[in-house]
Chimera marker file (.cmm) of the C-alpha trace (Angstrom):
<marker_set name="trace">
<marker id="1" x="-16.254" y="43.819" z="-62.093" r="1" g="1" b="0" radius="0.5"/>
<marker id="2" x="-13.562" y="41.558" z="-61.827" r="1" g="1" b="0" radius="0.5"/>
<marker id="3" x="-15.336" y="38.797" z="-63.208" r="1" g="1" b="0" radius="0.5"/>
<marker id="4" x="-16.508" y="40.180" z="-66.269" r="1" g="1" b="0" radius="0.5"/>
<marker id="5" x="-15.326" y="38.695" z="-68.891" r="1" g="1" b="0" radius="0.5"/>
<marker id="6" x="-15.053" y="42.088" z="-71.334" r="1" g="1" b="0" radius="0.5"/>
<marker id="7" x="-14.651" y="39.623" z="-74.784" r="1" g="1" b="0" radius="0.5"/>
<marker id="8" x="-18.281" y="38.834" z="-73.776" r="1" g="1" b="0" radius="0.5"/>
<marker id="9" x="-19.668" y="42.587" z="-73.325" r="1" g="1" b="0" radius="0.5"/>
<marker id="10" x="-21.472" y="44.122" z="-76.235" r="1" g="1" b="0" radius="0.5"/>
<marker id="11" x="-20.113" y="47.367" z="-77.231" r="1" g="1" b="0" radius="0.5"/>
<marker id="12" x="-23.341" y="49.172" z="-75.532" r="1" g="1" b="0" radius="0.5"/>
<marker id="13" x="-22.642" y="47.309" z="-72.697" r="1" g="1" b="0" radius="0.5"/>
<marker id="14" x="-18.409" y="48.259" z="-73.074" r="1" g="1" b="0" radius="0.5"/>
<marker id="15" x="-19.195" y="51.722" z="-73.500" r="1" g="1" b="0" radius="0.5"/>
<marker id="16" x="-21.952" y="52.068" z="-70.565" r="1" g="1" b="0" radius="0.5"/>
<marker id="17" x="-19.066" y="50.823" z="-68.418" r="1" g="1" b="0" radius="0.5"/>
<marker id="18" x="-16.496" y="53.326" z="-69.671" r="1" g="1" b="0" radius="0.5"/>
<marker id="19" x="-18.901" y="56.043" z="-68.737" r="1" g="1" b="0" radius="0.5"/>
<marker id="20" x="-19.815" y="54.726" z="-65.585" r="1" g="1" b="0" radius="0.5"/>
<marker id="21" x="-15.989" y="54.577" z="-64.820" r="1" g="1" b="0" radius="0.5"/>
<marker id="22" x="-15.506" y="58.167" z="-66.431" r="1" g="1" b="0" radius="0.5"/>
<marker id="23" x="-17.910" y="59.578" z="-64.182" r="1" g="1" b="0" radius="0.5"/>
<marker id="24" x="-16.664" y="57.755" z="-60.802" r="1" g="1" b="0" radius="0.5"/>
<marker id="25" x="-13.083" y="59.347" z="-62.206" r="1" g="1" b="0" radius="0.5"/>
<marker id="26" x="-14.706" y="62.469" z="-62.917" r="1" g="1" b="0" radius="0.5"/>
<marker id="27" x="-16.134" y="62.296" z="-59.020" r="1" g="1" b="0" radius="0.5"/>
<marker id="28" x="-13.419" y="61.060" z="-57.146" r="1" g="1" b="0" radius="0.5"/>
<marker id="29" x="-11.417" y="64.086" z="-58.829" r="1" g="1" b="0" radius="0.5"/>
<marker id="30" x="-14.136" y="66.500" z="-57.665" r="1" g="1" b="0" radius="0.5"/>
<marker id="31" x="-14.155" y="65.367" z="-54.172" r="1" g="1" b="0" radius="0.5"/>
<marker id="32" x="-10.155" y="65.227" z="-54.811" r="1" g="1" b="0" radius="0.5"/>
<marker id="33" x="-10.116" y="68.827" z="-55.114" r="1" g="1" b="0" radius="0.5"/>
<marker id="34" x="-13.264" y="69.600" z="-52.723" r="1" g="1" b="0" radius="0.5"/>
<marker id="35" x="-10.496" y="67.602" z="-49.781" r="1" g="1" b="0" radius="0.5"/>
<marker id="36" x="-7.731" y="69.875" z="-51.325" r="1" g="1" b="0" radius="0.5"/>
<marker id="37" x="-9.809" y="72.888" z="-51.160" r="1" g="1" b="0" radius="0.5"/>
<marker id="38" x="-11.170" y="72.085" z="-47.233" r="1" g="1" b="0" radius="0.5"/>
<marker id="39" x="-7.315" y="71.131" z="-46.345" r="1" g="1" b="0" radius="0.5"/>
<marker id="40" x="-5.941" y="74.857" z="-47.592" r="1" g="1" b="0" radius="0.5"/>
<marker id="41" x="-8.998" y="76.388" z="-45.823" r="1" g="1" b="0" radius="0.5"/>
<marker id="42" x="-8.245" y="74.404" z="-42.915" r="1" g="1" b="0" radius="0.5"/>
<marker id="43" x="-4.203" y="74.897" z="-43.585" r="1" g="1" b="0" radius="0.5"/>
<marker id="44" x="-4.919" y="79.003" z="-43.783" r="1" g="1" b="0" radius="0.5"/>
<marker id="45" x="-7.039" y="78.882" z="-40.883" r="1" g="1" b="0" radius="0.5"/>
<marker id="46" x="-4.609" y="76.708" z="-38.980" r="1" g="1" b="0" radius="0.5"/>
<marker id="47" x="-1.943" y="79.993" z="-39.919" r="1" g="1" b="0" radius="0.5"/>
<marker id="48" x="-4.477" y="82.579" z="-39.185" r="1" g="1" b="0" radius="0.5"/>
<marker id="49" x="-5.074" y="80.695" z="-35.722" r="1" g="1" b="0" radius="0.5"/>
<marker id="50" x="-1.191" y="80.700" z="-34.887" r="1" g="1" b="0" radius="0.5"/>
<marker id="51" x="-0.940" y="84.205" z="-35.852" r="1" g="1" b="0" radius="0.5"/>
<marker id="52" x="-3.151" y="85.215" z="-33.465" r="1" g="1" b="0" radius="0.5"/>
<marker id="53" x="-1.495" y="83.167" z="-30.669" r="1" g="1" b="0" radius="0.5"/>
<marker id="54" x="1.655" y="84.131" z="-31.500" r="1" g="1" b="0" radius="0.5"/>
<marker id="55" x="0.923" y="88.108" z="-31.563" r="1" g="1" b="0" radius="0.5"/>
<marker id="56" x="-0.850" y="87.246" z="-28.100" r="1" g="1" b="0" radius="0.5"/>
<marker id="57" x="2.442" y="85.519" z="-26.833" r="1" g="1" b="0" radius="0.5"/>
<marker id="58" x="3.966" y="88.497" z="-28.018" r="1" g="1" b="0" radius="0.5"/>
<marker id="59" x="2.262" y="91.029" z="-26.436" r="1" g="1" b="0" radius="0.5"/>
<marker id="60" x="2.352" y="89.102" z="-23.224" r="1" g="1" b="0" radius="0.5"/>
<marker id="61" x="6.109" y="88.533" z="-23.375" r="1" g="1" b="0" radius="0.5"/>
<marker id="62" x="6.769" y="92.024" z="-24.011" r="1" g="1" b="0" radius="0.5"/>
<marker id="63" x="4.221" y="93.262" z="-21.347" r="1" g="1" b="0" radius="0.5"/>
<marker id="64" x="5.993" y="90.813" z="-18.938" r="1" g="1" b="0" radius="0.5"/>
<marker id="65" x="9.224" y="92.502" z="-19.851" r="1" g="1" b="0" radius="0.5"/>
<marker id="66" x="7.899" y="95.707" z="-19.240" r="1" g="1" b="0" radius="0.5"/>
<marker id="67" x="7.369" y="94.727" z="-16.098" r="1" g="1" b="0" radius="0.5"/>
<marker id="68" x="9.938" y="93.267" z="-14.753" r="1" g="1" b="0" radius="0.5"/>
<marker id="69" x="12.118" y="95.923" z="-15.856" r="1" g="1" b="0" radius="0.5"/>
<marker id="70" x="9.908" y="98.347" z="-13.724" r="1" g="1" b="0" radius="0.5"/>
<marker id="71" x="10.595" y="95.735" z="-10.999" r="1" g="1" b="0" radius="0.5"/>
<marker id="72" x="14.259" y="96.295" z="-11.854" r="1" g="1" b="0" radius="0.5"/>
<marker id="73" x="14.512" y="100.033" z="-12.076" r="1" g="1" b="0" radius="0.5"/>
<marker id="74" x="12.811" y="100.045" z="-8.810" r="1" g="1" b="0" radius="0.5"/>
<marker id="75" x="14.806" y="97.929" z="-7.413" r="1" g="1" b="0" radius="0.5"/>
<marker id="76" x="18.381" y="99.827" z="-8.490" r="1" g="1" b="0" radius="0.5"/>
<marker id="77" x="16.433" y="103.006" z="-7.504" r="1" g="1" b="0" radius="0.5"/>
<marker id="78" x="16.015" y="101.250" z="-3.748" r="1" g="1" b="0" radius="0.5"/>
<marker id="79" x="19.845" y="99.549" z="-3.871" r="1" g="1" b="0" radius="0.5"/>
<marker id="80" x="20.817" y="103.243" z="-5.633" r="1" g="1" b="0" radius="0.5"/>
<marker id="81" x="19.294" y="105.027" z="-2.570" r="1" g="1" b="0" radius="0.5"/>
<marker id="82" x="20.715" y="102.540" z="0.226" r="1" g="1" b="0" radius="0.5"/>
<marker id="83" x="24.414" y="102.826" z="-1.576" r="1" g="1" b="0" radius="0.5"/>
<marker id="84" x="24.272" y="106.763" z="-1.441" r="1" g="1" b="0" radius="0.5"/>
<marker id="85" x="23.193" y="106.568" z="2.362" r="1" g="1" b="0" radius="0.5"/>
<marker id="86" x="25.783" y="104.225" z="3.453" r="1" g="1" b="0" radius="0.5"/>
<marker id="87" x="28.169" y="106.451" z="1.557" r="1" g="1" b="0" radius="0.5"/>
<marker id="88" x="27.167" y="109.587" z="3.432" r="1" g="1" b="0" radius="0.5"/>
<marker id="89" x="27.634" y="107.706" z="6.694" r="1" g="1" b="0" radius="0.5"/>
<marker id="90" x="30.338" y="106.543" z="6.081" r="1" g="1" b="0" radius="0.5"/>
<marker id="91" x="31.967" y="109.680" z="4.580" r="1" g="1" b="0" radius="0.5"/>
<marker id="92" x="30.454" y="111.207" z="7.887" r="1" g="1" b="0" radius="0.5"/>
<marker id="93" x="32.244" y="108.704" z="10.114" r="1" g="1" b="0" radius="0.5"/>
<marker id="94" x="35.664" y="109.583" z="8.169" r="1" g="1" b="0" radius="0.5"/>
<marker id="95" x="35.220" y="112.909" z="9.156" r="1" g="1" b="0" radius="0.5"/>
<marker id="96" x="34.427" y="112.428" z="12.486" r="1" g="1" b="0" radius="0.5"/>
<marker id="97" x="37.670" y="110.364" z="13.001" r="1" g="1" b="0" radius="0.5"/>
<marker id="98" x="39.684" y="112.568" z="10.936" r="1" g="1" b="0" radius="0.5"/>
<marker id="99" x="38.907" y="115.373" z="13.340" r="1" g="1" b="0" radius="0.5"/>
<marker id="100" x="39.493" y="113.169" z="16.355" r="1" g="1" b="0" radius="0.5"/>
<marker id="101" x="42.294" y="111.719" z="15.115" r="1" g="1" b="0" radius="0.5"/>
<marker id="102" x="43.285" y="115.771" z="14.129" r="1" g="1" b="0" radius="0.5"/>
<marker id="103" x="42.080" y="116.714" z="18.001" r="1" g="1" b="0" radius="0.5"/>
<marker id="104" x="44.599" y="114.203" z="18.864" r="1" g="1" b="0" radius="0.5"/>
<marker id="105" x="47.539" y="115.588" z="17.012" r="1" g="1" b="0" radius="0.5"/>
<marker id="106" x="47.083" y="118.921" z="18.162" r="1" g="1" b="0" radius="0.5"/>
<marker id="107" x="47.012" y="117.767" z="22.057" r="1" g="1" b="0" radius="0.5"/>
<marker id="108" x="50.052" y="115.867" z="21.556" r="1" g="1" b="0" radius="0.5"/>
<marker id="109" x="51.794" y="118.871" z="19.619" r="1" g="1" b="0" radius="0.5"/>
<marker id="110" x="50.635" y="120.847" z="22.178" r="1" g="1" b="0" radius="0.5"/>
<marker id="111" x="51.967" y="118.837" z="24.923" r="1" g="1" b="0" radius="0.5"/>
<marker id="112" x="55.450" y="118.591" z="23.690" r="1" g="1" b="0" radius="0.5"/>
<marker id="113" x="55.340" y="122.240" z="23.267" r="1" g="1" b="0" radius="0.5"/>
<marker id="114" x="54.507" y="123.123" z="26.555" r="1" g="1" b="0" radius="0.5"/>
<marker id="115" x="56.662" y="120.867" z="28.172" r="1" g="1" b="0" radius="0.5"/>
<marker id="116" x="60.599" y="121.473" z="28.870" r="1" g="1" b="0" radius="0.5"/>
<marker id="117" x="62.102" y="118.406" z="28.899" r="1" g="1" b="0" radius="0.5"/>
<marker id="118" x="61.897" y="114.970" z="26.650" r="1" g="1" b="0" radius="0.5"/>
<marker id="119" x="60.913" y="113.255" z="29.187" r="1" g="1" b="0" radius="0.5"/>
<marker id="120" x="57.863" y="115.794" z="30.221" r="1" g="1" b="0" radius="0.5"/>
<marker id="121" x="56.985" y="115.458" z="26.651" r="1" g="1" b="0" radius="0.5"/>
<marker id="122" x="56.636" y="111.640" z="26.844" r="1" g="1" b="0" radius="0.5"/>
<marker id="123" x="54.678" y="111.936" z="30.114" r="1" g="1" b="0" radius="0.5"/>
<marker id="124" x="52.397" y="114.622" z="28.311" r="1" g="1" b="0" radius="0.5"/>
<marker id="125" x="52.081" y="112.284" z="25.509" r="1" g="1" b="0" radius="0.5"/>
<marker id="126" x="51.431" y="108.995" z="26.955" r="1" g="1" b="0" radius="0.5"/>
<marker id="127" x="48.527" y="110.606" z="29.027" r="1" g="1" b="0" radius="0.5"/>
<marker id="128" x="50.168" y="108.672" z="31.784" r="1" g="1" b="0" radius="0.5"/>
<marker id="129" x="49.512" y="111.435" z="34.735" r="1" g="1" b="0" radius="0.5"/>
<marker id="130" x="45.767" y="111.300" z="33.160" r="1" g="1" b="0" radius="0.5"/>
<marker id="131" x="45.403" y="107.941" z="33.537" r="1" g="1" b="0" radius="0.5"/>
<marker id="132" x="47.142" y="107.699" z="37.152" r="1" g="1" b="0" radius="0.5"/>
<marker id="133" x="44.470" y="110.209" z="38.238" r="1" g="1" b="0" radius="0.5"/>
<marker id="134" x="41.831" y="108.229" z="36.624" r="1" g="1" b="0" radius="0.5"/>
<marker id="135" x="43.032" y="104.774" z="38.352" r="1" g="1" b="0" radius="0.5"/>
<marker id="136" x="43.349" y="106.863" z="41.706" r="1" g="1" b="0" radius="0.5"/>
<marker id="137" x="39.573" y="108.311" z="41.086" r="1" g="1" b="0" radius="0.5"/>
<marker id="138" x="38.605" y="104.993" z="40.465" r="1" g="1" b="0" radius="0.5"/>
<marker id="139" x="40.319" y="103.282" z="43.662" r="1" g="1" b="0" radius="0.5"/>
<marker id="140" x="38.865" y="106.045" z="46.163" r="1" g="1" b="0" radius="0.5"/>
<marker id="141" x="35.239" y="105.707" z="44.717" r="1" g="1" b="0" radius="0.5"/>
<marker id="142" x="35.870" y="102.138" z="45.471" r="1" g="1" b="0" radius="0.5"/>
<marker id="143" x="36.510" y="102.113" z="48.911" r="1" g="1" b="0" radius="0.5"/>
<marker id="144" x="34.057" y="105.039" z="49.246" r="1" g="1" b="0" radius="0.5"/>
<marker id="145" x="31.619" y="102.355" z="48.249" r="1" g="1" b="0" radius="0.5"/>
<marker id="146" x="32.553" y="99.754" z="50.272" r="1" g="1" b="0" radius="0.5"/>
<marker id="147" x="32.506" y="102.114" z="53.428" r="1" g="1" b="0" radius="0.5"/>
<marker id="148" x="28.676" y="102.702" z="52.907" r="1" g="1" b="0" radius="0.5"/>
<link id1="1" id2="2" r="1" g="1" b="0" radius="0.2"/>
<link id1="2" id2="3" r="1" g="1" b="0" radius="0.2"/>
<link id1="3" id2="4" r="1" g="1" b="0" radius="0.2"/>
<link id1="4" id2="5" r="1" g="1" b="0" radius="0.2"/>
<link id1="5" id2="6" r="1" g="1" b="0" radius="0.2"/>
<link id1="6" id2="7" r="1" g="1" b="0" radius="0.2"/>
<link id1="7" id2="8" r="1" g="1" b="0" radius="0.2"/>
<link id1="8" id2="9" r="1" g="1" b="0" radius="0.2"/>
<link id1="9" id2="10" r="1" g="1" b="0" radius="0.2"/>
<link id1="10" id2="11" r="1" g="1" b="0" radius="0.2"/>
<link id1="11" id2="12" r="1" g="1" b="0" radius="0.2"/>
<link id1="12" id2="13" r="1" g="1" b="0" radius="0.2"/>
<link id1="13" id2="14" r="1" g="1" b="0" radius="0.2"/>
<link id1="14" id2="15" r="1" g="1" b="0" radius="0.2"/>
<link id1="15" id2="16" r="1" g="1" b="0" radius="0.2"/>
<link id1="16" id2="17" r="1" g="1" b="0" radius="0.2"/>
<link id1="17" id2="18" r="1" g="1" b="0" radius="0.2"/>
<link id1="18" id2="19" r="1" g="1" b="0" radius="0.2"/>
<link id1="19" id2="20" r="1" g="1" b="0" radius="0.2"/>
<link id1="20" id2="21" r="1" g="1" b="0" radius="0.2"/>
<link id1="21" id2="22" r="1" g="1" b="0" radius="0.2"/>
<link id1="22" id2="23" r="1" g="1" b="0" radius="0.2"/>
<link id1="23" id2="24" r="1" g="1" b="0" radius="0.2"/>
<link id1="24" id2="25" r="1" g="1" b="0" radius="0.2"/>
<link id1="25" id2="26" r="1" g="1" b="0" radius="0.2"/>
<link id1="26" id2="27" r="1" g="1" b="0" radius="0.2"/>
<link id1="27" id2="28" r="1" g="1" b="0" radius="0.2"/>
<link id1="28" id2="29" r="1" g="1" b="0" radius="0.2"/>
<link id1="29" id2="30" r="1" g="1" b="0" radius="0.2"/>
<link id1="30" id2="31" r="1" g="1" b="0" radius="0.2"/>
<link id1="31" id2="32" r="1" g="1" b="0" radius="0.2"/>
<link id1="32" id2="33" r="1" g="1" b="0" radius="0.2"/>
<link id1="33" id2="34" r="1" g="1" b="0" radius="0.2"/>
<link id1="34" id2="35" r="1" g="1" b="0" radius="0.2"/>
<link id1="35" id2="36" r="1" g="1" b="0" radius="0.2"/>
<link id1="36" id2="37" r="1" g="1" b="0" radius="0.2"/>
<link id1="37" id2="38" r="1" g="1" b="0" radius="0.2"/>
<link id1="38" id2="39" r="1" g="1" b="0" radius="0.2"/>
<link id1="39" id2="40" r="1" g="1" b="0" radius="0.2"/>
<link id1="40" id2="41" r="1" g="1" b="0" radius="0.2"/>
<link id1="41" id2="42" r="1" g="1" b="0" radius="0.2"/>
<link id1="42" id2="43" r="1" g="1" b="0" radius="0.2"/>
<link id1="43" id2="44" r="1" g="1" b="0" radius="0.2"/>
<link id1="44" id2="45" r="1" g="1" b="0" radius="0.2"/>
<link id1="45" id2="46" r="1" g="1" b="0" radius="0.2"/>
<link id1="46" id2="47" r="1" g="1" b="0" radius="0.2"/>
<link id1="47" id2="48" r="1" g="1" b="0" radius="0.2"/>
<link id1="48" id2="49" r="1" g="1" b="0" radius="0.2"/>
<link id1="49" id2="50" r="1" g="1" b="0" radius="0.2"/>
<link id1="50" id2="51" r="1" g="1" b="0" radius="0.2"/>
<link id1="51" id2="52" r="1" g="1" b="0" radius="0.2"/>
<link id1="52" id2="53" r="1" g="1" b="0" radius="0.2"/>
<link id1="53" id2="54" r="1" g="1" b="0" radius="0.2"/>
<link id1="54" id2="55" r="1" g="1" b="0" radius="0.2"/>
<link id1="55" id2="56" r="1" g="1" b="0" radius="0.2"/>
<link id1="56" id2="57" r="1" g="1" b="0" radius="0.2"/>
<link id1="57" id2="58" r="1" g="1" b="0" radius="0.2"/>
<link id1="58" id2="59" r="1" g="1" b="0" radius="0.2"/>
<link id1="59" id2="60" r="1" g="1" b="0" radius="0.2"/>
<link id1="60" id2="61" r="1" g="1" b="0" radius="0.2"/>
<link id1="61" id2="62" r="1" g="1" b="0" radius="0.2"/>
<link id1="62" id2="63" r="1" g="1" b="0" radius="0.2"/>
<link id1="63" id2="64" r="1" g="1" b="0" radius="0.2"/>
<link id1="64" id2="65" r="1" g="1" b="0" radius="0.2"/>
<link id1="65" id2="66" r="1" g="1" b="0" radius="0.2"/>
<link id1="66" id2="67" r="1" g="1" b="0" radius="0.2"/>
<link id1="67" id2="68" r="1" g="1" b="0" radius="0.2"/>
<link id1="68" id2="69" r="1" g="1" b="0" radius="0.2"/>
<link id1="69" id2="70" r="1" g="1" b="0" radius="0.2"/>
<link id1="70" id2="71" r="1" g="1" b="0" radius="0.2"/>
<link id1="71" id2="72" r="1" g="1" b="0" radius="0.2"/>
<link id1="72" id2="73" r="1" g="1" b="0" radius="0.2"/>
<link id1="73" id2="74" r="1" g="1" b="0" radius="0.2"/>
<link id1="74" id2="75" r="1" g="1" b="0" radius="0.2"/>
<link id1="75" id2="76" r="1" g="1" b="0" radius="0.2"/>
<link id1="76" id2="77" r="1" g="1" b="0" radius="0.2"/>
<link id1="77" id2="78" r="1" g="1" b="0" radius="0.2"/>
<link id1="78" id2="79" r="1" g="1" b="0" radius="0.2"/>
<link id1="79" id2="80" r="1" g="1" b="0" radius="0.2"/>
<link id1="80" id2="81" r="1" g="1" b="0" radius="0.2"/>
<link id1="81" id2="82" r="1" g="1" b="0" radius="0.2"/>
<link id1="82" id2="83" r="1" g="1" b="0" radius="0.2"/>
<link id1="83" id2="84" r="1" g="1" b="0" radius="0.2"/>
<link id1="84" id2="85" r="1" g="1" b="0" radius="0.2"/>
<link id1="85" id2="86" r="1" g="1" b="0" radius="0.2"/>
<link id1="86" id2="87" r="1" g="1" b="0" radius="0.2"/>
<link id1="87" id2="88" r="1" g="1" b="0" radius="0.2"/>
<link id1="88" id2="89" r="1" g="1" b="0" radius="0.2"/>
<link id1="89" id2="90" r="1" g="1" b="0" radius="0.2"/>
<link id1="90" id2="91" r="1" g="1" b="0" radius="0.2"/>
<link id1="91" id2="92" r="1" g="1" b="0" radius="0.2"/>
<link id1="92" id2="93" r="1" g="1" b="0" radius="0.2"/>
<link id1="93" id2="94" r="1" g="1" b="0" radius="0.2"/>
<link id1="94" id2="95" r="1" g="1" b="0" radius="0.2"/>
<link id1="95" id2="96" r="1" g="1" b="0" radius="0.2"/>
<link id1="96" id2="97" r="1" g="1" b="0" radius="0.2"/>
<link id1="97" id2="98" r="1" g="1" b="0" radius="0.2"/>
<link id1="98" id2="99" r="1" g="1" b="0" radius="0.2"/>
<link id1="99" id2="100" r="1" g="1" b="0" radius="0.2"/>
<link id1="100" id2="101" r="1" g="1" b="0" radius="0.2"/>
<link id1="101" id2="102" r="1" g="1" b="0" radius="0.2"/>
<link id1="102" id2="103" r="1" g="1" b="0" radius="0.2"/>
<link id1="103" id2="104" r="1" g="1" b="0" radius="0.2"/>
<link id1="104" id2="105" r="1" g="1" b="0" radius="0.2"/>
<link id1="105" id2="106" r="1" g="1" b="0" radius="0.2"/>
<link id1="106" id2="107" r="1" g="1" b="0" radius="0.2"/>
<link id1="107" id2="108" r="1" g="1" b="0" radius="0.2"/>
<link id1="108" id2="109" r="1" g="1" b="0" radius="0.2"/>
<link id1="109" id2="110" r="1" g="1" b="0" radius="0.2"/>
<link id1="110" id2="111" r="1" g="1" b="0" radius="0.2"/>
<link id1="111" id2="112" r="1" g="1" b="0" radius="0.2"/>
<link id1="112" id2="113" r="1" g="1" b="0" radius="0.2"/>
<link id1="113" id2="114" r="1" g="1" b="0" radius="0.2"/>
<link id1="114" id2="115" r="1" g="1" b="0" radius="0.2"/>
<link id1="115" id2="116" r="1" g="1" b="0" radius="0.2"/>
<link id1="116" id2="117" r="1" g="1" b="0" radius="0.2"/>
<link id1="117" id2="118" r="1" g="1" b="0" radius="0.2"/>
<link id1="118" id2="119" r="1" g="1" b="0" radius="0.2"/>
<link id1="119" id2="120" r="1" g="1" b="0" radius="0.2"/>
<link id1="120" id2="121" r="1" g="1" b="0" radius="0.2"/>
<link id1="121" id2="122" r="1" g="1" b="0" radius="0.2"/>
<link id1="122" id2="123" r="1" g="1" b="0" radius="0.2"/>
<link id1="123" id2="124" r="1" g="1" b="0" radius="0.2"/>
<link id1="124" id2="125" r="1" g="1" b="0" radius="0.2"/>
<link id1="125" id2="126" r="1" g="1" b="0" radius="0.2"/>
<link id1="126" id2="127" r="1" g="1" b="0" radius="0.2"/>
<link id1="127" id2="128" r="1" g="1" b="0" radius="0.2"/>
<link id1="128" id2="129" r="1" g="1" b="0" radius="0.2"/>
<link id1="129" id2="130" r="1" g="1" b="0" radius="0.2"/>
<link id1="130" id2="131" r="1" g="1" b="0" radius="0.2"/>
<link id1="131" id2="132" r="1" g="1" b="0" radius="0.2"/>
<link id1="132" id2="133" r="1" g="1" b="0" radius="0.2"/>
<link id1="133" id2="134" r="1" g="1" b="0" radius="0.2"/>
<link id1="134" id2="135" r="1" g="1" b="0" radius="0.2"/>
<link id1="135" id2="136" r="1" g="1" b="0" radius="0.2"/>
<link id1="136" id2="137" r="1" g="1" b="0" radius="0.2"/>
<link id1="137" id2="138" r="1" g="1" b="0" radius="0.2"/>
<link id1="138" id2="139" r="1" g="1" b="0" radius="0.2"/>
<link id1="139" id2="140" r="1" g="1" b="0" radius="0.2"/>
<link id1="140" id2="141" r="1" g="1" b="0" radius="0.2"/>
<link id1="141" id2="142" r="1" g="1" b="0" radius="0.2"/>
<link id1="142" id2="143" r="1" g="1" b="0" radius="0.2"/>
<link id1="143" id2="144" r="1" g="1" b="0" radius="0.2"/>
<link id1="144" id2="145" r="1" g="1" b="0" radius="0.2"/>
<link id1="145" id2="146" r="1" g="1" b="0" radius="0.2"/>
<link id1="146" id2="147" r="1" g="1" b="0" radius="0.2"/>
<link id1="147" id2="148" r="1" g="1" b="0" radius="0.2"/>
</marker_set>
């Protein structure tokens, strides 16, 4: 078209030319708005599609939560019920001391009470005639063993 000289054209010829170029304008608007058309059905589509995945993500995430908290809560519940028996053993062993450590007391009060003198009263105390007579047991099992 470029080398038409237009000075040359008839006006039949100048006017079948503008309507040939009106109606590739006329068509390359239509397919214009036929691609603009496709792209918002593909752009809505595209939205729809993401959506979707994102209400699936969703619902995945919060199922995944759900269960890892139930991991959780059973896992407190387990740590919960290990705490509260160390606790009572512990609490038992305190008594158990306490009362031994009570027992004790009461021997050694008991001691110093019976006996007359300070020096009985250390004697009683230290549990040094208890411990002679266990060294002396001791010794004569010994040599009882040695005899046989």
């Amino acid at each position: 078209m470029a080398d038409v000289n237009l000075k040359k054209l008839s006006r039949a010829e100048l006017l079948e030319m503008m309507i040939s170029f009106s109606e590739e304008a006329e068509a390359a608007r239509q397919h214009e708005e036929e691609l603009k058309k496709e792209l918002e059905r593909e752009k809505i589509e595209l939205q729809q599609e993401m959506a979707k995945e994102r209400a699936q993500m969703l619902k995945s995430f919060d199922e995944e939560k759900a269960q890892m908290r139930e991991k959780f809560s059973q896992q407190k519940a387990e740590m919960q019920e290990k705490f509260d028996k160390d606790i009572e053993g512990l609490k038992a062993r305190h008594e158990r001391e306490m009362k031994a450590k009570d027992d004790e007391v009461n021997k050694k009060l008991a001691a110093i009470e019976k006996s007359g003198t300070l020096a009985e009263a250390v004697v009683n105390i230290t549990g040094l005639m208890e411990k002679a007579q266990e060294a002396i047991d001791l010794y004569t099992n010994q040599i009882h063993e040695r005899k046989e």
